[in-house]
C-alpha positions as CSV (number, residue, x, y, z in Angstrom):
1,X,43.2,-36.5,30.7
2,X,43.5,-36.6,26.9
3,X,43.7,-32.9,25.2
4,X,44.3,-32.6,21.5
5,X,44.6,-29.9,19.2
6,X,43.3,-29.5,15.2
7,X,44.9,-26.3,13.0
8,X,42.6,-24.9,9.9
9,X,44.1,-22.7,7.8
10,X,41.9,-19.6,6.4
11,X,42.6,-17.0,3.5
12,X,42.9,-13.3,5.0
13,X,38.9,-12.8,4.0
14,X,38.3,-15.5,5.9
15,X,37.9,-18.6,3.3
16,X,38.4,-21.7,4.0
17,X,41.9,-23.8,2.7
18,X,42.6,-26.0,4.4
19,X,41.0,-29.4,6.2
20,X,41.3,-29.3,9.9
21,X,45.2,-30.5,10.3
22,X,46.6,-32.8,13.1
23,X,50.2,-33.4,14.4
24,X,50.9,-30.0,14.7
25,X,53.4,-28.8,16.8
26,X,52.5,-25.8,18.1
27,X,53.6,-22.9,21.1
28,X,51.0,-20.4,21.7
29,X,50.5,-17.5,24.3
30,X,47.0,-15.2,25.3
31,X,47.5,-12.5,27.8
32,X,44.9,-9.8,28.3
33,X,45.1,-6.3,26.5
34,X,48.4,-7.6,24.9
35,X,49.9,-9.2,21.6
36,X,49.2,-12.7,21.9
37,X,52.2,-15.3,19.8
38,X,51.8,-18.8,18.2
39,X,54.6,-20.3,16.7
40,X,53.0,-23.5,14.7
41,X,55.1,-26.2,12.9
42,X,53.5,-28.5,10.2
43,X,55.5,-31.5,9.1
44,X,56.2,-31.5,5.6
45,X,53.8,-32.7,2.7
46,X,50.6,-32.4,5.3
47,X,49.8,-28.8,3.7
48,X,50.4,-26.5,0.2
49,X,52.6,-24.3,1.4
50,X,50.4,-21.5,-0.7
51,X,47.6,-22.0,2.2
52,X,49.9,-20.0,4.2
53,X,49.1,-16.3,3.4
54,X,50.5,-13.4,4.5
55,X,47.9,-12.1,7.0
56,X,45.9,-15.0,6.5
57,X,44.3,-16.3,9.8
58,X,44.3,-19.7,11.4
59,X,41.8,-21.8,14.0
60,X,43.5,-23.6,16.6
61,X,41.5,-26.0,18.4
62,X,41.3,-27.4,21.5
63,X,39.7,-30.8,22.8
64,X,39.6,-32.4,25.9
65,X,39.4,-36.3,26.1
66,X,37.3,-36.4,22.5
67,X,34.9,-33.9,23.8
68,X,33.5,-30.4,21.9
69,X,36.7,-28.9,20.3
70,X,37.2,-24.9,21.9
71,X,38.7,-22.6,19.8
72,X,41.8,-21.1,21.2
73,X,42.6,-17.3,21.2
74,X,39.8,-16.9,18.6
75,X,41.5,-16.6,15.1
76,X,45.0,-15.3,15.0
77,X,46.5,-13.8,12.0
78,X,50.2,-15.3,10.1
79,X,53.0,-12.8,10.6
80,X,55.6,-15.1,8.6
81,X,56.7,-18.5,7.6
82,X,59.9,-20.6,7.1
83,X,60.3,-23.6,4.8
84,X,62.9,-25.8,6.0
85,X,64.5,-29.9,6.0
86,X,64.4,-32.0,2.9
87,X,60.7,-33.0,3.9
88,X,59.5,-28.8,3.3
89,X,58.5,-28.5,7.2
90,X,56.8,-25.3,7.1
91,X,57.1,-22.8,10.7
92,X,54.3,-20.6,10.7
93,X,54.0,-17.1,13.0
94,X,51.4,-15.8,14.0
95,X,49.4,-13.8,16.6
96,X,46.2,-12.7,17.8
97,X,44.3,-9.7,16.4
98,X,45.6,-7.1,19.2
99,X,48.3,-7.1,16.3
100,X,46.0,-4.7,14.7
101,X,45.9,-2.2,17.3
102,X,49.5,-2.7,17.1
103,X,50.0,-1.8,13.8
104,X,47.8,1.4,13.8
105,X,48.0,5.1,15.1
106,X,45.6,7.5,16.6
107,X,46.3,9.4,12.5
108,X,44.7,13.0,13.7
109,X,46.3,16.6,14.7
110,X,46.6,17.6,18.4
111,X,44.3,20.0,19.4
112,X,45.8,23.5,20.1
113,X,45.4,26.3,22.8
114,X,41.5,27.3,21.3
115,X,40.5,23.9,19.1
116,X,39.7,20.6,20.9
117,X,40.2,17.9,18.0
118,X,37.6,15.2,19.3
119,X,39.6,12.6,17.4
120,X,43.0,13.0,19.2
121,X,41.8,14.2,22.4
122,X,38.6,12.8,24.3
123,X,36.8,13.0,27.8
124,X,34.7,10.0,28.8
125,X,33.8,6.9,30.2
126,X,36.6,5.0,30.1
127,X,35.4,1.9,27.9
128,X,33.6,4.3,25.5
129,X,36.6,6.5,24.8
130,X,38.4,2.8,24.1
131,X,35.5,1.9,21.7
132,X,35.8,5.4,19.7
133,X,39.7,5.5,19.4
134,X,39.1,1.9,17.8
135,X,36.5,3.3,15.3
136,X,38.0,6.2,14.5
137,X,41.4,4.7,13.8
138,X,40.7,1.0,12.3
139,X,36.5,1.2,12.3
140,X,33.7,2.7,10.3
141,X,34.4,6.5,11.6
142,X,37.5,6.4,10.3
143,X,37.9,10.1,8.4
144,X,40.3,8.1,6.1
145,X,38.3,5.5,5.0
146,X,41.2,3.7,3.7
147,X,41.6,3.1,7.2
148,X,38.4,1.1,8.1
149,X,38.8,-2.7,8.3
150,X,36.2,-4.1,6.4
151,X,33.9,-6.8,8.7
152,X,35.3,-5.3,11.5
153,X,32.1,-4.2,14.5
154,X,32.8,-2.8,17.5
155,X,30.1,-3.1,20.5
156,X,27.9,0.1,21.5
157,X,28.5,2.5,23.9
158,X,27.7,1.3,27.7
159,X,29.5,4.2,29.8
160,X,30.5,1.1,32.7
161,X,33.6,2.6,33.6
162,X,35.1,6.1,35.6
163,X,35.8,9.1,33.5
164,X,38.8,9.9,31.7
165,X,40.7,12.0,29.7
166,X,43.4,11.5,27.1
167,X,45.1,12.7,24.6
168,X,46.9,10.8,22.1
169,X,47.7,12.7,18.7
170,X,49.9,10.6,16.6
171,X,50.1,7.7,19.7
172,X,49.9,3.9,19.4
173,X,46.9,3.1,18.9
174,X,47.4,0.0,21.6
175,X,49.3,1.5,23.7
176,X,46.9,4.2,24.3
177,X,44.0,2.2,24.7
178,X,46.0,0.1,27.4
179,X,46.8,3.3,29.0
180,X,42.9,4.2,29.2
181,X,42.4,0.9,30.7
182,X,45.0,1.1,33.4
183,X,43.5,4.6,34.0
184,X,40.3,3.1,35.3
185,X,41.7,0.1,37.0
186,X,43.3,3.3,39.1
187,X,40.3,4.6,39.6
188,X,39.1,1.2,40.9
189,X,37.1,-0.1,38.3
190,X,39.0,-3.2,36.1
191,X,38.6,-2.7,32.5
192,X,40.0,-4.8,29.9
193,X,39.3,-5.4,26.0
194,X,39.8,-8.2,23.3
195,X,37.7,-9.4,20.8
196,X,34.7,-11.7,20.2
197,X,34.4,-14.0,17.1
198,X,31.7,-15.3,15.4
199,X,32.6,-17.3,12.4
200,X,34.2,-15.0,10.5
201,X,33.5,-12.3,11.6
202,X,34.9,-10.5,14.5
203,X,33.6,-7.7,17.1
204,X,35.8,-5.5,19.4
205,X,34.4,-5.0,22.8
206,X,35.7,-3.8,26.0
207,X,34.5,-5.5,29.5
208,X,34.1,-4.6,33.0
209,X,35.2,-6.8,36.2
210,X,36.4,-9.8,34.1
211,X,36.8,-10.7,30.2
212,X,35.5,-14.0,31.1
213,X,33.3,-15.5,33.8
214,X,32.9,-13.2,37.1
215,X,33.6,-16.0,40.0
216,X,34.6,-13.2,41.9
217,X,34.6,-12.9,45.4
218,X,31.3,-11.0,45.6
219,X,30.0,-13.0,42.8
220,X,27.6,-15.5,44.7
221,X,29.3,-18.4,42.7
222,X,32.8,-18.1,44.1
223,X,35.5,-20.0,42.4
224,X,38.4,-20.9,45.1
225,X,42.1,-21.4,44.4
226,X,44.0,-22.3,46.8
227,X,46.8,-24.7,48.0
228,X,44.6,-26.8,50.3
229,X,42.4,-27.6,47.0
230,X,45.7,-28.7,45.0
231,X,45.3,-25.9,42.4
232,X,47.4,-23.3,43.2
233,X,51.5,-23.6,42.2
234,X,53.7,-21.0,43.0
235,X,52.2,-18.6,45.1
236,X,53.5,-15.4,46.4
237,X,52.6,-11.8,47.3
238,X,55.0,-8.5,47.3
239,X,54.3,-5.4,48.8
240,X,56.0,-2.6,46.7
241,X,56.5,1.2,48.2
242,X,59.9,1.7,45.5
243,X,57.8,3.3,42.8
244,X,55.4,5.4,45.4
245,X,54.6,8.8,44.8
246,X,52.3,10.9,47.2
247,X,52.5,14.2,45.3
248,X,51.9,14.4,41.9
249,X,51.8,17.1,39.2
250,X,51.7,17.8,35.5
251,X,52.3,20.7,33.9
252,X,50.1,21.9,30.2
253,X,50.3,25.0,28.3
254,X,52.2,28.0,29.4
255,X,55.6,28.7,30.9
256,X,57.0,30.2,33.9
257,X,54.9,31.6,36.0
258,X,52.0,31.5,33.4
259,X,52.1,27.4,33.0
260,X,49.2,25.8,34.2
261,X,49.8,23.1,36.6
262,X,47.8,20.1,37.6
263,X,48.0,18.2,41.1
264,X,47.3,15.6,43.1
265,X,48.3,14.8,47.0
266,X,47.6,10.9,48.5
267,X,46.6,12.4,51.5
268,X,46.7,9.4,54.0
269,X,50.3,8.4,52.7
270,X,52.1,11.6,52.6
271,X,52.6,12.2,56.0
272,X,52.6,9.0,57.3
273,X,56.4,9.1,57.8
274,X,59.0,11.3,57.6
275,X,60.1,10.0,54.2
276,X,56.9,9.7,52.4
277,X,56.8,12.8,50.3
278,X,57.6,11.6,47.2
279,X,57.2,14.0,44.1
280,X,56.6,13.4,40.6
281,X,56.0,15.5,37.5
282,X,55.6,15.1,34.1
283,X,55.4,18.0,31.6
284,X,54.2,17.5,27.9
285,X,50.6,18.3,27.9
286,X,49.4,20.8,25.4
287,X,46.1,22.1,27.0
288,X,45.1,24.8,29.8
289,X,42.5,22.9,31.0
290,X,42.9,23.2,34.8
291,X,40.6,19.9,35.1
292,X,41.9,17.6,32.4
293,X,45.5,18.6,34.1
294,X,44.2,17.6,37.9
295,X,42.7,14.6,36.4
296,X,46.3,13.6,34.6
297,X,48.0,14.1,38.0
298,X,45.1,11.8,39.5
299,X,46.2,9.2,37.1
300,X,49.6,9.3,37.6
301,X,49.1,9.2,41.7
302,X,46.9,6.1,41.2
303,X,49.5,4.6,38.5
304,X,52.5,4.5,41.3
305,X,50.5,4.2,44.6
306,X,52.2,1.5,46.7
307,X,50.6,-2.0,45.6
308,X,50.7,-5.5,47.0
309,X,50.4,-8.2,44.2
310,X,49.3,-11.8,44.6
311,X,50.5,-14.3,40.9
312,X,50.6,-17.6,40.9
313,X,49.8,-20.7,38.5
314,X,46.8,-22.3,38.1
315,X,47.0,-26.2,38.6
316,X,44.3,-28.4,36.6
317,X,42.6,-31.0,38.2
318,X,40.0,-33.0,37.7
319,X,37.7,-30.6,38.7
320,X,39.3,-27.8,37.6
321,X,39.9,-27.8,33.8
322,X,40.7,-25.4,31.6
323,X,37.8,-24.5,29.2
324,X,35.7,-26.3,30.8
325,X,35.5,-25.3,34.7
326,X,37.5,-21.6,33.8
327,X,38.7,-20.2,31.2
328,X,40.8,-17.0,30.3
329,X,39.8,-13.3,31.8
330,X,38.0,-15.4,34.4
331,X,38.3,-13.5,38.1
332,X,38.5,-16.1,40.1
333,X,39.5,-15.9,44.4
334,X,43.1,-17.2,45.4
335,X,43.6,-17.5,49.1
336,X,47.0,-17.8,50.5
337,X,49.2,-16.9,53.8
338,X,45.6,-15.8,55.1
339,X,45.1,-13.3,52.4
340,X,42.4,-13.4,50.0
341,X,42.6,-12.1,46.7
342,X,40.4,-11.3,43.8
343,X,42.3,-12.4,40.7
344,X,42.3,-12.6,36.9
345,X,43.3,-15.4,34.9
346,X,44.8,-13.2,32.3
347,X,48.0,-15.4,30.6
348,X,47.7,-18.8,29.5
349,X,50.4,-20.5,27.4
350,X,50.4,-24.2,25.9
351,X,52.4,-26.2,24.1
352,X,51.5,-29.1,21.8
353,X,53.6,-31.8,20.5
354,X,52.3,-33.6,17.5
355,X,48.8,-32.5,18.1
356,X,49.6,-33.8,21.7
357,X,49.2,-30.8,24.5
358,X,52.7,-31.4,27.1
359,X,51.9,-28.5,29.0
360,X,49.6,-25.9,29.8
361,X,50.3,-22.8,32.0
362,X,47.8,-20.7,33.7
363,X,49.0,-17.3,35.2
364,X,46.8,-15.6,37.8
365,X,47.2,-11.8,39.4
366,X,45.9,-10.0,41.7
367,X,46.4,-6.1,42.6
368,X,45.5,-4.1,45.6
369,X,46.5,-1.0,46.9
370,X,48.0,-0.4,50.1
């Protein structure tokens, strides 16, 4: 199996400047809800070195054995270069456009003891409250419209996921949305976001079950991984009970005897042992809200709930290719010491040598609770 890769090089609106360019060398992460890295190096003389923009985007593509070229991690935006060698070898960094969420802030005022700001703090389905910290803080709602990225579409409202609550005044703007997303997963519905290109232009969304193809164990077109079928490397599963807490509470507005605390008991776990009440609490929440407190504790309960993990690797075969029989986000099924797991293909690295790829790796997980 041949697979080669072509890098174009656009201007940060988007315009085209360069032809697509082989012999790249090039190292290049994905992962799910998270800051994806390339680090691409063109030899010498093969580009103008003022193609490379600051925030200027580039197109990697992928091709397997000559076929329809894939574009890889959709476009990702140039962090910073280095010129370097008597030939002018050019490095280029870049990464993928969770950078922007990166960059921003939820901007707005916490809400106090008798004003609920809607822009700081919000109660929802969890994929819509994702959607409207995006437009409020990089989108077309911004109240500082300095802050709207221009081209930039999120997807409508769908309501898929539990109810949440949050509040995030003056929070990362990523970091927040990956705690609303972890929120729901404890609630036992998988959310996860990214972004969708089209040309140039580029759409947020958020996604239940999978970012990619659903081949899920309760899909009705199961994909299997497994060791027997020579596509599984490196399994393993740990059971973790060091994190567990079975009491949880939070405290708001208020002190002493006049604070209002929120809580929340894992009823089957707590007394299922002599050692396994295990407290938590976490203070910092400026509200009297008696059920956005309960709901925090819920959270946190879910968060560090004793877990057993399956990861692995993904092995390609001939009949299992990357891009072309699964791709990343896909949930796929991983069986393994008579376990079987639902899991998401949610990192995948490559490196390319000369426009050559020497390696592709595949990282699957899957989470249950115990």
């Amino acid at each position: 199996m041949s697979v080669t890769y072509d890098v174009k090089l656009l201007s940060p609106a988007g315009l085209s400047l360069s032809p697509l360019i082989p012999n790249a060398s090039i190292a290049w992460t994905v992962a799910e809800m998270a800051v994806g890295g390339m680090m691409l190096l063109i030899p010498g003389g093969m580009i103008d070195s003022d193609w490379v923009q600051p925030e200027g985007r580039i197109e990697l593509w992928r091709k397997v054995d000559g076929g329809w070229p894939m574009l890889v991690g959709g476009q990702w935006l140039i962090k910073g270069r280095t010129i370097f060698g008597n030939a002018e070898n050019i490095i280029i960094e870049a990464q993928t456009y969770n950078s922007i969420l990166k960059d921003r802030i939820i901007d707005y005022d916490a809400s106090t003891e008798t004003v609920t700001n809607a822009y700081s703090e919000k109660s929802g389905a969890a994929d819509d409250v994702i959607k409207a910290f995006v437009r409020e803080n990089i989108g077309a709602t911004a109240t500082d419209t300095a802050r709207a990225i221009t081209g930039l579409t999120v997807t409508a409202d769908v309501g898929l996921a539990p109810t949440v609550k949050k509040q995030a005044s003056r929070k990362n703007l990523l970091a927040t949305l990956q705690d609303v997303a972890m929120d729901a997963r404890q609630q036992g519905t998988y959310l996860t976001f990214g972004w969708v290109f089209d040309g140039n232009l580029y759409t947020f969304d958020t996604r239940t079950i999978a970012w990619g193809a659903n081949r899920g164990s309760t899909s009705g077109n199961k994909l299997i991984i497994s060791r027997d079928r020579g596509n599984l490397l490196e399994p393993s599963i740990t059971e973790d009970y060091s994190e567990e807490v079975t009491l949880a509470k939070v405290g708001g507005s208020g002190t002493g005897s006049n604070r209002i605390i929120g809580s929340a008991t894992n009823s089957d776990r707590i007394t299922a042992s002599p050692f396994s009440r295990k407290e938590y609490f976490a203070s910092g929440y400026n509200t009297d809200d008696a059920t956005t407190l309960n709901a925090e504790a819920n959270a946190r309960l879910q968060e560090f709930r004793a877990k057993r993990v399956f990861s692995g690797r993904l092995a390609e075969t001939e009949q299992m290719r990357y891009a072309v029989h699964v791709g990343f986000g896909d949930l796929v099924v991983a069986e393994y010491a008579g376990k079987t797991f639902d899991c998401h293909l949610d990192t995948v690295s490559g490196q390319v040598v000369g426009g050559i790829e020497v390696k592709l790796d595949m990282r699957l997980r899957g989470e249950e609770v115990i």
